[in-house]
Biopython code that builds the backbone (N, CA, C, O; Angstrom):
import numpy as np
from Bio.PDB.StructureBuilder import StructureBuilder

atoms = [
    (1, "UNK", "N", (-12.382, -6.486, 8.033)),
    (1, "UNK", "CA", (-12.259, -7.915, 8.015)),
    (1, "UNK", "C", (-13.439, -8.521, 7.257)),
    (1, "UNK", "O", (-13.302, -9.608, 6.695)),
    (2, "UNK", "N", (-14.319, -8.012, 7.231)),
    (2, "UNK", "CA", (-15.637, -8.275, 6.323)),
    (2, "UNK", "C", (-15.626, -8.265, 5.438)),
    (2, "UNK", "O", (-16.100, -9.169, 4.750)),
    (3, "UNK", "N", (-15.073, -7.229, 4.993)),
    (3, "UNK", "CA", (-14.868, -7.277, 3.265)),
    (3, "UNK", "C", (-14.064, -8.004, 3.036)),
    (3, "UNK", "O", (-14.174, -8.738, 2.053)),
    (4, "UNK", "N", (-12.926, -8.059, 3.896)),
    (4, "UNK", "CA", (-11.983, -9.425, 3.297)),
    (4, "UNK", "C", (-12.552, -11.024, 3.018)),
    (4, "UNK", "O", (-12.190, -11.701, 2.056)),
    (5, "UNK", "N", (-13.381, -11.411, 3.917)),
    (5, "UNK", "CA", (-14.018, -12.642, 3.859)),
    (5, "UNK", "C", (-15.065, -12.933, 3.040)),
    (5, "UNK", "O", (-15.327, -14.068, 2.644)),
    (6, "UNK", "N", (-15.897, -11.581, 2.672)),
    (6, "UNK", "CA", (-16.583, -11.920, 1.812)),
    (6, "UNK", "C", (-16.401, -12.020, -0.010)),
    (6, "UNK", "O", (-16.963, -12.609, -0.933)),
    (7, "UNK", "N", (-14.777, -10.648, 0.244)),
    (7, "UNK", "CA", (-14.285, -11.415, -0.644)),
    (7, "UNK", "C", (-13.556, -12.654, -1.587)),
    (7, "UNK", "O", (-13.333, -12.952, -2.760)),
    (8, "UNK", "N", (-13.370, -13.111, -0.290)),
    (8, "UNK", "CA", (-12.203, -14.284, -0.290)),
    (8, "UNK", "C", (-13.386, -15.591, -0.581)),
    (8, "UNK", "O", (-13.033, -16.553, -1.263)),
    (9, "UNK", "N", (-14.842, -15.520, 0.018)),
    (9, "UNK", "CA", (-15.975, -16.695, 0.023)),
    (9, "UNK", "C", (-16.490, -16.362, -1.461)),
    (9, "UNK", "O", (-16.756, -17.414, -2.041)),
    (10, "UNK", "N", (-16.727, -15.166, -2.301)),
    (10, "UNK", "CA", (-17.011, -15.043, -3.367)),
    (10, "UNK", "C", (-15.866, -15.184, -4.784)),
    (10, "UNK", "O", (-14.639, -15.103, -4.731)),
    (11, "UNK", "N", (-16.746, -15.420, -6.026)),
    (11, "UNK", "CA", (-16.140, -15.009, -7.246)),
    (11, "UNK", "C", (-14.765, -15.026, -7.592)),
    (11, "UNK", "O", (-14.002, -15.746, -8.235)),
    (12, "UNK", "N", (-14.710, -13.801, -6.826)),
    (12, "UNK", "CA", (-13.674, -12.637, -7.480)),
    (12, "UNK", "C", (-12.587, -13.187, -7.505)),
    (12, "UNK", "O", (-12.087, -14.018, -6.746)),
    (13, "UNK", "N", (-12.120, -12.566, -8.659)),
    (13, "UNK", "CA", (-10.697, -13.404, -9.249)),
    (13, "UNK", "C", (-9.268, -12.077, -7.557)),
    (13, "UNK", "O", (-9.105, -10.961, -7.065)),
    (14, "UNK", "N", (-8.781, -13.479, -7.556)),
    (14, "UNK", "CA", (-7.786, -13.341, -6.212)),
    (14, "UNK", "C", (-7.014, -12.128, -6.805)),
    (14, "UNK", "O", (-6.827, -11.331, -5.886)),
    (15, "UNK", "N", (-6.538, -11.709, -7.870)),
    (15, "UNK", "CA", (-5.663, -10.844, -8.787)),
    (15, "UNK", "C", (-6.297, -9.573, -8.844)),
    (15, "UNK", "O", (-5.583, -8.597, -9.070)),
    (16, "UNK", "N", (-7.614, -9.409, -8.664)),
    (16, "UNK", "CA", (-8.313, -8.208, -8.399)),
    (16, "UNK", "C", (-7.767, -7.204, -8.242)),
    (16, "UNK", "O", (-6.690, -7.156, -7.649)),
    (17, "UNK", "N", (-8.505, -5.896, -8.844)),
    (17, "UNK", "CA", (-7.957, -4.757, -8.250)),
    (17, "UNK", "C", (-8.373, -4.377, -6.865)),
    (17, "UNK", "O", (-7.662, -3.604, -6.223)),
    (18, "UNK", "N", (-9.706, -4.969, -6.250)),
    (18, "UNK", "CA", (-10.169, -4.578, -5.055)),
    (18, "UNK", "C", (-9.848, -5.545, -4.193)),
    (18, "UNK", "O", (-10.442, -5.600, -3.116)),
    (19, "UNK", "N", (-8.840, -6.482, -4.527)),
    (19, "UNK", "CA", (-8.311, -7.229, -3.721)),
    (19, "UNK", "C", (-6.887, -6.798, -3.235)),
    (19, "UNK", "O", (-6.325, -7.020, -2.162)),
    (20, "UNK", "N", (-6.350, -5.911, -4.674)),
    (20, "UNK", "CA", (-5.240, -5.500, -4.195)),
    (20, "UNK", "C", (-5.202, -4.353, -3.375)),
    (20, "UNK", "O", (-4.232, -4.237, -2.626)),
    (21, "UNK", "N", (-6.176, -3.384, -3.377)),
    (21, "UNK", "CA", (-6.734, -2.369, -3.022)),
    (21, "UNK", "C", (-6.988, -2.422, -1.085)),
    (21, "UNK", "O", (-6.661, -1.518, -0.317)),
    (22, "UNK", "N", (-7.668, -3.792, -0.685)),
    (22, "UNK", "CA", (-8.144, -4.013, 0.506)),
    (22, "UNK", "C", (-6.822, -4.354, 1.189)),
    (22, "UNK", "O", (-6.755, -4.144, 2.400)),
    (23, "UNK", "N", (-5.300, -5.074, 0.272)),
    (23, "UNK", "CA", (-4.793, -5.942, 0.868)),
    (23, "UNK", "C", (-3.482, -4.858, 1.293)),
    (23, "UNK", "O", (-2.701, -5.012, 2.233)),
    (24, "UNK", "N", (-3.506, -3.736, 0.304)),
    (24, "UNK", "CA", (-2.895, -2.682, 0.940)),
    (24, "UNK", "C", (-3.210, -1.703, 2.178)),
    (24, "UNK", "O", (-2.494, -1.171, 3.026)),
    (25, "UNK", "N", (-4.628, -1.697, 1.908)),
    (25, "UNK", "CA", (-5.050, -1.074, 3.023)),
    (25, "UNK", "C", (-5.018, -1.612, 4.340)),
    (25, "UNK", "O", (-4.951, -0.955, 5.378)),
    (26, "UNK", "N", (-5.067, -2.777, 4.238)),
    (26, "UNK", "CA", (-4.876, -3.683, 5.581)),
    (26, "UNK", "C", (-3.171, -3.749, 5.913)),
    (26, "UNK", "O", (-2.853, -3.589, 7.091)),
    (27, "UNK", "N", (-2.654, -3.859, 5.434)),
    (27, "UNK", "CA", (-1.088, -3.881, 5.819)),
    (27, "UNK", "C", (-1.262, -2.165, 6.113)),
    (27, "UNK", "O", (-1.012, -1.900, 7.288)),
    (28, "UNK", "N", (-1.580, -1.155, 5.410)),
    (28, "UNK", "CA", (-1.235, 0.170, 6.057)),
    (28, "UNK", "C", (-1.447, 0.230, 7.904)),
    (28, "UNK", "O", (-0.763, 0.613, 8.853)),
    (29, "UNK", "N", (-2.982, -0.469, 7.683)),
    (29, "UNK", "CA", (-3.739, -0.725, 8.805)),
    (29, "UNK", "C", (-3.100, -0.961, 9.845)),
    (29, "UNK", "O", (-3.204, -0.236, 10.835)),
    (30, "UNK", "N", (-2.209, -2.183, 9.794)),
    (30, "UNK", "CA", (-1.640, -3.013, 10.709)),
    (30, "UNK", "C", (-0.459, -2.232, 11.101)),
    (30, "UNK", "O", (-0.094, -2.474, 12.252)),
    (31, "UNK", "N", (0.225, -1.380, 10.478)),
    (31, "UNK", "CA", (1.450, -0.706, 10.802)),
    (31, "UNK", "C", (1.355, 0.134, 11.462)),
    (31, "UNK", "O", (2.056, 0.294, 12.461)),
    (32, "UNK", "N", (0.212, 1.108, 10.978)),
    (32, "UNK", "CA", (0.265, 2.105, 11.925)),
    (32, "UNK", "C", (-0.624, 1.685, 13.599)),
    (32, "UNK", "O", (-0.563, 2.287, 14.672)),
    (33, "UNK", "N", (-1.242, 0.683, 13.292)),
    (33, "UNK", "CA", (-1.742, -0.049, 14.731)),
    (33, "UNK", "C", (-0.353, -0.792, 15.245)),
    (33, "UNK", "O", (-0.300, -1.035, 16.450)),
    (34, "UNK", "N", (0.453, -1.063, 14.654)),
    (34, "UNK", "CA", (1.549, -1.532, 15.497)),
    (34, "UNK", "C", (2.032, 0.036, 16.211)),
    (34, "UNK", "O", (1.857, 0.260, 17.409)),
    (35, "UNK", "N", (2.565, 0.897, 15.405)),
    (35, "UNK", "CA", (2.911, 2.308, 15.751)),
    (35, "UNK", "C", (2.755, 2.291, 16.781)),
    (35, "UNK", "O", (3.515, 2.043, 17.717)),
    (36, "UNK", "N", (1.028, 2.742, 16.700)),
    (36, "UNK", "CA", (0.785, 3.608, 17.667)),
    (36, "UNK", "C", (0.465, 2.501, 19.311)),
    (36, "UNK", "O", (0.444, 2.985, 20.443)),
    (37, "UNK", "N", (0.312, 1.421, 19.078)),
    (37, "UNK", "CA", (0.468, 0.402, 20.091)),
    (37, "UNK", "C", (1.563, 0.330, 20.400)),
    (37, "UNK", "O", (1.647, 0.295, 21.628)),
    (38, "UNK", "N", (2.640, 0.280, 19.842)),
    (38, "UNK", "CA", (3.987, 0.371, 20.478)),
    (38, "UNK", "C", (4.309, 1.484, 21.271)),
    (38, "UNK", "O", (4.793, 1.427, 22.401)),
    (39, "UNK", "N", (3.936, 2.811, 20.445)),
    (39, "UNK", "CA", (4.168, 4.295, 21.017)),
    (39, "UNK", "C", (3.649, 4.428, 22.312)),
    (39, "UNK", "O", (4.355, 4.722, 23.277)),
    (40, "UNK", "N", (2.271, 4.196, 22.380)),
    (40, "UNK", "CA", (1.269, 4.450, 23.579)),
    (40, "UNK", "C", (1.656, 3.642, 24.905)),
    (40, "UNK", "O", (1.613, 4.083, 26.054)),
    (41, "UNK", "N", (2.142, 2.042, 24.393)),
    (41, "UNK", "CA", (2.017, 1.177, 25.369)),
    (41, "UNK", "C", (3.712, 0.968, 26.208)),
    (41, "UNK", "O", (4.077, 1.045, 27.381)),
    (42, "UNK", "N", (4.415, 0.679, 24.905)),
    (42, "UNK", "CA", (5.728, 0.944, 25.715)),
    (42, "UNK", "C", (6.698, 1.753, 26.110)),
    (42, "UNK", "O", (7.075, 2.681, 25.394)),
    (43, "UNK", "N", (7.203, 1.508, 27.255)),
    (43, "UNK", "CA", (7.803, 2.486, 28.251)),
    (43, "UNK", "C", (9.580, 2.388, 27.637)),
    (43, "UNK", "O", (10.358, 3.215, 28.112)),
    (44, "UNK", "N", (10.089, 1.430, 26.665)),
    (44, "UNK", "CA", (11.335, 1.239, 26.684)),
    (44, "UNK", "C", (11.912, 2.442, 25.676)),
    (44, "UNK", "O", (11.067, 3.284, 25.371)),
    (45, "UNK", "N", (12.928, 2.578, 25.258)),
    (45, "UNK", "CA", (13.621, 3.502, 24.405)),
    (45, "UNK", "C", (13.442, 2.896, 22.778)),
    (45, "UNK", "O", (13.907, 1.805, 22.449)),
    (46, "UNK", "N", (12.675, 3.812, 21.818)),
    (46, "UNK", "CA", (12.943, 3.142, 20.442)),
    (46, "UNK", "C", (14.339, 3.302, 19.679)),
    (46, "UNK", "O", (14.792, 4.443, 19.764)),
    (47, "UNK", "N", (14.831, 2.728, 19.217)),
    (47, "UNK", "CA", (16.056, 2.416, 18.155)),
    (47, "UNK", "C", (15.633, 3.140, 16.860)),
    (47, "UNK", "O", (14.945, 2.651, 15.965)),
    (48, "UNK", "N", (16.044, 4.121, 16.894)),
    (48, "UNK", "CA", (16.104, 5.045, 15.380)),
    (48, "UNK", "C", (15.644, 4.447, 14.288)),
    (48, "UNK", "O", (14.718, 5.039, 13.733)),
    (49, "UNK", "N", (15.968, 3.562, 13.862)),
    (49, "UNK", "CA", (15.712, 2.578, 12.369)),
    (49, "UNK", "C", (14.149, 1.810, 12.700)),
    (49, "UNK", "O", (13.318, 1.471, 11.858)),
    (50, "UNK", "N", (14.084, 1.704, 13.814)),
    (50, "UNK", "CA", (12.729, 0.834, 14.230)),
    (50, "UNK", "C", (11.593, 2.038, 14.116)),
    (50, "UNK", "O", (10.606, 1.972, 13.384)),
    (51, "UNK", "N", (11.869, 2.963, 14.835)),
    (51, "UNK", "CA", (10.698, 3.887, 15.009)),
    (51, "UNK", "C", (10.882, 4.998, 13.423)),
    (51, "UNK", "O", (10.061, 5.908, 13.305)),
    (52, "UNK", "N", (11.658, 4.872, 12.635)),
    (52, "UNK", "CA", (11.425, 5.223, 11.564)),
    (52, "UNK", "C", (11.193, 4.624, 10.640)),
    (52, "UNK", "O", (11.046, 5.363, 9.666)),
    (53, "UNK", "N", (11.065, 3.485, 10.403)),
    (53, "UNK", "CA", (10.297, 2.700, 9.806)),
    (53, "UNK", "C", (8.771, 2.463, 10.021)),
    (53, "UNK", "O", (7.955, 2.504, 9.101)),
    (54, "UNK", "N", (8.462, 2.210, 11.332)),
    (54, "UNK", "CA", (6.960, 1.942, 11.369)),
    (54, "UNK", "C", (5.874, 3.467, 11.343)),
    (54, "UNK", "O", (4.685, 3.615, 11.060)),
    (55, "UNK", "N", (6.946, 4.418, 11.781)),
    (55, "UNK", "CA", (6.748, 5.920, 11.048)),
    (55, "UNK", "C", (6.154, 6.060, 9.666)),
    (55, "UNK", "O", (4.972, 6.120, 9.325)),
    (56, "UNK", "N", (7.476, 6.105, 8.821)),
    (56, "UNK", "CA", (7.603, 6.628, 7.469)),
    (56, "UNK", "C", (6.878, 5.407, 6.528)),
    (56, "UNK", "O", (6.107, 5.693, 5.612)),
    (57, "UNK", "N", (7.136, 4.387, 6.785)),
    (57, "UNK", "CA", (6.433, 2.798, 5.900)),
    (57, "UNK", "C", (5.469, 3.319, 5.741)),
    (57, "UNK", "O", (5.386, 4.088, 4.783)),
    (58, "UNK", "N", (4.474, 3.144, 6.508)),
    (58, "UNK", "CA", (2.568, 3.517, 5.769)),
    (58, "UNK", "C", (2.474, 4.425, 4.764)),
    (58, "UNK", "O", (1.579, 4.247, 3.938)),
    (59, "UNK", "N", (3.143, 5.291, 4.657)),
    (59, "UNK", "CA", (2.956, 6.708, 3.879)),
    (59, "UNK", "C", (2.898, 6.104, 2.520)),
    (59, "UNK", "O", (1.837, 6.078, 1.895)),
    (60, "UNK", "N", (4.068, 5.592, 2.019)),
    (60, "UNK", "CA", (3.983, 4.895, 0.552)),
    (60, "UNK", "C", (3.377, 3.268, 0.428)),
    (60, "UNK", "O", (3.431, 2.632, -0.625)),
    (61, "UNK", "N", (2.911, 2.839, 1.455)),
    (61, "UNK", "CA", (1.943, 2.031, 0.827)),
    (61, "UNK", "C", (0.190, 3.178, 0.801)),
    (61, "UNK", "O", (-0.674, 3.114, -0.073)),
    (62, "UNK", "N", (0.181, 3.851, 1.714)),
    (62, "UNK", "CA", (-1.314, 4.480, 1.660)),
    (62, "UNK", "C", (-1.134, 5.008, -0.209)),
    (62, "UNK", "O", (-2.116, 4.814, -0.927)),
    (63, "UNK", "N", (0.118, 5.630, -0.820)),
    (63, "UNK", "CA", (-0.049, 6.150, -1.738)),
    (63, "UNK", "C", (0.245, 5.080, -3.095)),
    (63, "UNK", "O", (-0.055, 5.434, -4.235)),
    (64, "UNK", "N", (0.640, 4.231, -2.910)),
    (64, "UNK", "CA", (0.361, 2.719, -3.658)),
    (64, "UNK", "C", (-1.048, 1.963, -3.500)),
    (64, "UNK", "O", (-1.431, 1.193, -4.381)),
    (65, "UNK", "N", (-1.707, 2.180, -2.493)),
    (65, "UNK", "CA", (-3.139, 1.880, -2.611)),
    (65, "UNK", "C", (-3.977, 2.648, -3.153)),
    (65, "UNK", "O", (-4.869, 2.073, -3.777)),
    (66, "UNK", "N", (-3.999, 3.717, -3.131)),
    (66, "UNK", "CA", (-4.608, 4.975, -3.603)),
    (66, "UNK", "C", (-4.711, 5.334, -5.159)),
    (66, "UNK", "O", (-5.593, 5.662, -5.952)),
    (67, "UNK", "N", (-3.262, 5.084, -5.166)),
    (67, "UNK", "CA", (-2.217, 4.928, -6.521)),
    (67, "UNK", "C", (-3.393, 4.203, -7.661)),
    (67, "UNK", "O", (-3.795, 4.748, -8.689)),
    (68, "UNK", "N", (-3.831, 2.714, -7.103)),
    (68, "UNK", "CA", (-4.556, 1.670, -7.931)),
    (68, "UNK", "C", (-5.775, 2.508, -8.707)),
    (68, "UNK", "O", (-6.187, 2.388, -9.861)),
    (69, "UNK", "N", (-6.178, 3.369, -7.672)),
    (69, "UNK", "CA", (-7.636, 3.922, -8.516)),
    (69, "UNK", "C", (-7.654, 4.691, -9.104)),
    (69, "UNK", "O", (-8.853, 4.855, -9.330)),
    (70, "UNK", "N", (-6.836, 5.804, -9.884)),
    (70, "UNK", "CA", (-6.566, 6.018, -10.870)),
    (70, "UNK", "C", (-5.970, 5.090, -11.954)),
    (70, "UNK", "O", (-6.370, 5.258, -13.106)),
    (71, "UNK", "N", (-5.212, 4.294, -11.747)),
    (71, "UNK", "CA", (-4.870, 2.813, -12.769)),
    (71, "UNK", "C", (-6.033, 2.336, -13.208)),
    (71, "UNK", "O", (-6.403, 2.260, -14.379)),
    (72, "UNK", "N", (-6.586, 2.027, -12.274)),
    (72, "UNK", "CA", (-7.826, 0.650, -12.132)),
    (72, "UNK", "C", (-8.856, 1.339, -13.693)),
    (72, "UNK", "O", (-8.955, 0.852, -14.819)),
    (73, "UNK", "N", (-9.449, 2.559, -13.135)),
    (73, "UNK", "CA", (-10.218, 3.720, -14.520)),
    (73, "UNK", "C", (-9.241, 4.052, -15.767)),
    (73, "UNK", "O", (-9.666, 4.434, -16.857)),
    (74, "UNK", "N", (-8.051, 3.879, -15.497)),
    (74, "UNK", "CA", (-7.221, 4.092, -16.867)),
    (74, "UNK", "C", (-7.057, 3.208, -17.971)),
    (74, "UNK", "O", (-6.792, 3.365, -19.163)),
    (75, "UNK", "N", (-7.342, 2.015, -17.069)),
    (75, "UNK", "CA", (-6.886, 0.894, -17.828)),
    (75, "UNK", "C", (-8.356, 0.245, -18.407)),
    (75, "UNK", "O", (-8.376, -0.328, -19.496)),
    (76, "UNK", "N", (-9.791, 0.416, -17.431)),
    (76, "UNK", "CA", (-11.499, -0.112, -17.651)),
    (76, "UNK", "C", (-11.979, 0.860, -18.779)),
    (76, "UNK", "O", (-12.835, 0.481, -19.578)),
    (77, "UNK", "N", (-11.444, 2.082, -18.847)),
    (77, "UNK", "CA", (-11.836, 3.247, -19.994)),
    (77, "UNK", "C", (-10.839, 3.208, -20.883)),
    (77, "UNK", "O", (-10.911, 4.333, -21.377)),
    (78, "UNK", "N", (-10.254, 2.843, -21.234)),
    (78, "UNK", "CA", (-9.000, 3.052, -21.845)),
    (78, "UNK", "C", (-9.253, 1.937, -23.398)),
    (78, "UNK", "O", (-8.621, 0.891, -23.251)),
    (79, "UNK", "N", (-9.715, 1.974, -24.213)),
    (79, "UNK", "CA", (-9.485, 0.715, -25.439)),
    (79, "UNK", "C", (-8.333, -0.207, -25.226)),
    (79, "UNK", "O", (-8.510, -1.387, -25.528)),
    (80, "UNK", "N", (-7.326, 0.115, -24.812)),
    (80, "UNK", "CA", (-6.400, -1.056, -24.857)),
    (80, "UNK", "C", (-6.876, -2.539, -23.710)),
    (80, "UNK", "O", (-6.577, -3.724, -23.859)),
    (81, "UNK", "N", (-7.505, -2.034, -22.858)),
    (81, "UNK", "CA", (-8.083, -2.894, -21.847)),
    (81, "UNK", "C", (-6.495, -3.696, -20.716)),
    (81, "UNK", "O", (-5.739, -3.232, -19.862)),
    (82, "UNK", "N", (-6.642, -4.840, -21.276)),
    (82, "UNK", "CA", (-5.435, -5.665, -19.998)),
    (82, "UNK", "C", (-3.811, -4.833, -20.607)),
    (82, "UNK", "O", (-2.846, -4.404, -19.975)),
    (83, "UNK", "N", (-4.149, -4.889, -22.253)),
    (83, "UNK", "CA", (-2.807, -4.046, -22.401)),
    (83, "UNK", "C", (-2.565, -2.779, -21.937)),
    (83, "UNK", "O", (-1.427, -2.312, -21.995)),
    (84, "UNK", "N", (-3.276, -2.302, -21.588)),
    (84, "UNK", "CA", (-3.424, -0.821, -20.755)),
    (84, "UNK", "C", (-2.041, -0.892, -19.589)),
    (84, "UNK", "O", (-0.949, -0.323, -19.596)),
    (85, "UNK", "N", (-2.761, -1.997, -18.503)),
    (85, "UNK", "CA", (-2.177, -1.974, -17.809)),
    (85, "UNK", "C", (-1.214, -3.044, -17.298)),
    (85, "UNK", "O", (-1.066, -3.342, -16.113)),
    (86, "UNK", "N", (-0.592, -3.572, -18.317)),
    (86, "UNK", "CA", (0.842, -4.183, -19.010)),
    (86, "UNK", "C", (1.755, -2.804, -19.408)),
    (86, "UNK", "O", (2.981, -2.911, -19.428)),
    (87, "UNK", "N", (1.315, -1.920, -19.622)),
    (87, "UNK", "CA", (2.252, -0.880, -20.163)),
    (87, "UNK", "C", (2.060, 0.194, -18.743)),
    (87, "UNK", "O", (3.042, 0.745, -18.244)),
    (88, "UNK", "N", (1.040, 0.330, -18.352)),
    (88, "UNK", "CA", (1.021, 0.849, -16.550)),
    (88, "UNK", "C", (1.869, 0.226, -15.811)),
    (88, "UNK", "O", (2.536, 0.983, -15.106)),
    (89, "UNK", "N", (2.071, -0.755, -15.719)),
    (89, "UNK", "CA", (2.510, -1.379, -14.326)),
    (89, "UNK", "C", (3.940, -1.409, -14.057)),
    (89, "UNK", "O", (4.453, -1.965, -13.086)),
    (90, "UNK", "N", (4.612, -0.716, -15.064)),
    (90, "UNK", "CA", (5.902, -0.380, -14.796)),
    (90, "UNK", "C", (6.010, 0.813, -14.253)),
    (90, "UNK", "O", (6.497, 1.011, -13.140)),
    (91, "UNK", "N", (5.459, 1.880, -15.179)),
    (91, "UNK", "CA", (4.796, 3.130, -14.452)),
    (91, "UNK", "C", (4.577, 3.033, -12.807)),
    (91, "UNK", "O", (5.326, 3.476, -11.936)),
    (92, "UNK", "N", (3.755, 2.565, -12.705)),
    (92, "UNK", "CA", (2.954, 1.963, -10.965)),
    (92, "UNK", "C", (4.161, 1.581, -9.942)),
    (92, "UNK", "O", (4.567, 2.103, -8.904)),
    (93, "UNK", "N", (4.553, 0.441, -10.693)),
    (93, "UNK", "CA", (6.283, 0.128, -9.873)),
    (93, "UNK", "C", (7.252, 0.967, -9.516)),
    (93, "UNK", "O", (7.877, 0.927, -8.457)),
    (94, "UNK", "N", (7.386, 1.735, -10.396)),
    (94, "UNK", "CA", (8.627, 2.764, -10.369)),
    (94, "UNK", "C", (7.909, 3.742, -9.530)),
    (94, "UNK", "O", (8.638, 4.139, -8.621)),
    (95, "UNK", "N", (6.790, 4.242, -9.519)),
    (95, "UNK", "CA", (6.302, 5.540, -8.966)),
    (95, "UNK", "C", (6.294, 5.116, -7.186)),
    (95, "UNK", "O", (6.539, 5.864, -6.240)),
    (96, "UNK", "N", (5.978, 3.883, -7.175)),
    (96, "UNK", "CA", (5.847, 3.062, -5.573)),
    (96, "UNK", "C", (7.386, 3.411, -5.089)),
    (96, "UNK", "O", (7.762, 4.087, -4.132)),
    (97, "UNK", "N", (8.172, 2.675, -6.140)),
    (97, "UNK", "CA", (9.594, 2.715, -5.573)),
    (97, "UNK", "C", (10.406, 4.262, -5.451)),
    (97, "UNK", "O", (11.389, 4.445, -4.732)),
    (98, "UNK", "N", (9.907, 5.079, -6.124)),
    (98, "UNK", "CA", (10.442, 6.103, -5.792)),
    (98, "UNK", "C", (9.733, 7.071, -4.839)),
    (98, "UNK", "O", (10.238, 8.191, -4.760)),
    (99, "UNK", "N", (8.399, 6.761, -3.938)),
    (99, "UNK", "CA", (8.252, 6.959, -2.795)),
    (99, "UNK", "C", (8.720, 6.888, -1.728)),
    (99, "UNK", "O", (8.961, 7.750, -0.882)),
    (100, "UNK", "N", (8.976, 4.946, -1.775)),
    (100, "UNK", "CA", (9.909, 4.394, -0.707)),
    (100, "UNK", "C", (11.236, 4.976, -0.541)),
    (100, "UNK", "O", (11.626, 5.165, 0.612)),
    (101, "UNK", "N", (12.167, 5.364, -1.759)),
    (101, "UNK", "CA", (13.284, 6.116, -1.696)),
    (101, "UNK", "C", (13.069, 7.256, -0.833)),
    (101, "UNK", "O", (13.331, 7.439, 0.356)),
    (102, "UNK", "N", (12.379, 8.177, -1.960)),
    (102, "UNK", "CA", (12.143, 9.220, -0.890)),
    (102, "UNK", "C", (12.281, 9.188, 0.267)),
    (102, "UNK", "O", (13.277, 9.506, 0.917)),
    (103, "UNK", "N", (11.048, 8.706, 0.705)),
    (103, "UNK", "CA", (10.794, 8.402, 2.216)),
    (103, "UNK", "C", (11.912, 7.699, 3.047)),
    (103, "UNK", "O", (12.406, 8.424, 3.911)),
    (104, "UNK", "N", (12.365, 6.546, 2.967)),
    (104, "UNK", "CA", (13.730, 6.261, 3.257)),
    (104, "UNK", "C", (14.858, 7.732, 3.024)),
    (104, "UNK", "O", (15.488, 7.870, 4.072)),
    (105, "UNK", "N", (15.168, 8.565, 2.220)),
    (105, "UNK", "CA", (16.108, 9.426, 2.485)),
    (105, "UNK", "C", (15.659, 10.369, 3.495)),
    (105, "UNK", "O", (16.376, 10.397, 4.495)),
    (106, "UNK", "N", (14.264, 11.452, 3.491)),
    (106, "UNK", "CA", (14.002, 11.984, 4.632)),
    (106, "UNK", "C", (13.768, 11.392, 5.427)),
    (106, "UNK", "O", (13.534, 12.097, 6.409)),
    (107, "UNK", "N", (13.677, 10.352, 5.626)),
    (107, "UNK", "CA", (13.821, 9.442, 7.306)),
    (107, "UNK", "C", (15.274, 9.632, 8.232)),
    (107, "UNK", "O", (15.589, 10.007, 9.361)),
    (108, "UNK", "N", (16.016, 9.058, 6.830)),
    (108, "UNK", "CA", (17.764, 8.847, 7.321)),
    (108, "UNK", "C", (18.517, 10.645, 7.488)),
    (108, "UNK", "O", (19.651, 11.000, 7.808)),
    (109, "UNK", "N", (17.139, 11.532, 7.061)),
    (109, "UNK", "CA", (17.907, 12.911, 7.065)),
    (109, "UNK", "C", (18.289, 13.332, 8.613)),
    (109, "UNK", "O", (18.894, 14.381, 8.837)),
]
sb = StructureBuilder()
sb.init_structure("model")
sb.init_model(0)
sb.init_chain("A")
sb.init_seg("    ")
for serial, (resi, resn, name, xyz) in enumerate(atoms, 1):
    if name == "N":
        sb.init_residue(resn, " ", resi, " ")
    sb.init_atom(name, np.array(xyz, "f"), 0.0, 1.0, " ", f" {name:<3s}", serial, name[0])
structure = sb.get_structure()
C-alpha cells in the first residue's frame, strides 16, 4: 500500500510501467486473499465455477505482471524506444489471452 501512495503523491506518469506492474500485483494480491479467506473461513459448499475461478485467475495475471519486465527492458534498450512497444503490445495481449484460455480450459477439464 506504500508504494501505491507514494506513487500515486509523486511524478510518475499514471501509464507507467511500475504502475502497471504494482496494479497487477495488487489485484493478484487481493484474489488469492479472497481465496484463501473464503477457503479457511467458510463452512458452506463452493460452486465449481466460483472456486475455479478464484483458483486458476491469479496464475495469468501473476504471469502478465511478470510478463511487463521483460517488455519494460525490451522496449528502454531497444532503439526503437515507444515504437518498440507499439509493436509489443499486441504480442503482450495475445500472450495474456492465451494464458487465460489455457487456464480456463484446464479448469473446465
Amino acid at each position: 500500500a506504500a508504494i501505491g501512495v507514494a506513487h500515486a503523491t509523486s511524478n510518475y506518469d499514471k501509464r507507467s510501467w511500475s504502475n502497471a506492474f504494482n496494479c497487477l500485483s495488487l489485484l493478484w494480491l487481493l484474489l488469492r486473499a479472497v481465496f484463501w479467506t473464503l477457503t479457511i473461513a467458510s463452512t458452506a459448499r463452493w460452486r465449481a465455477g466460483l472456486f475455479y475461478f478464484l483458483y486458476w485467475l491469479p496464475d495469468p495475471i501473476m504471469f502478465a505482471s511478470f510478463m511487463l519486465v521483460p517488455i519494460f527492458f525490451a522496449t528502454t534498450t531497444s532503439r526503437g524506444g515507444k515504437n518498440a512497444w507499439e509493436r509489443l503490445r499486441y504480442l503482450y495481449v495475445l500472450c495474456v489471452i492465451f494464458v487465460v484460455v489455457l487456464m480456463v480450459l484446464w479448469a473446465s477439464v
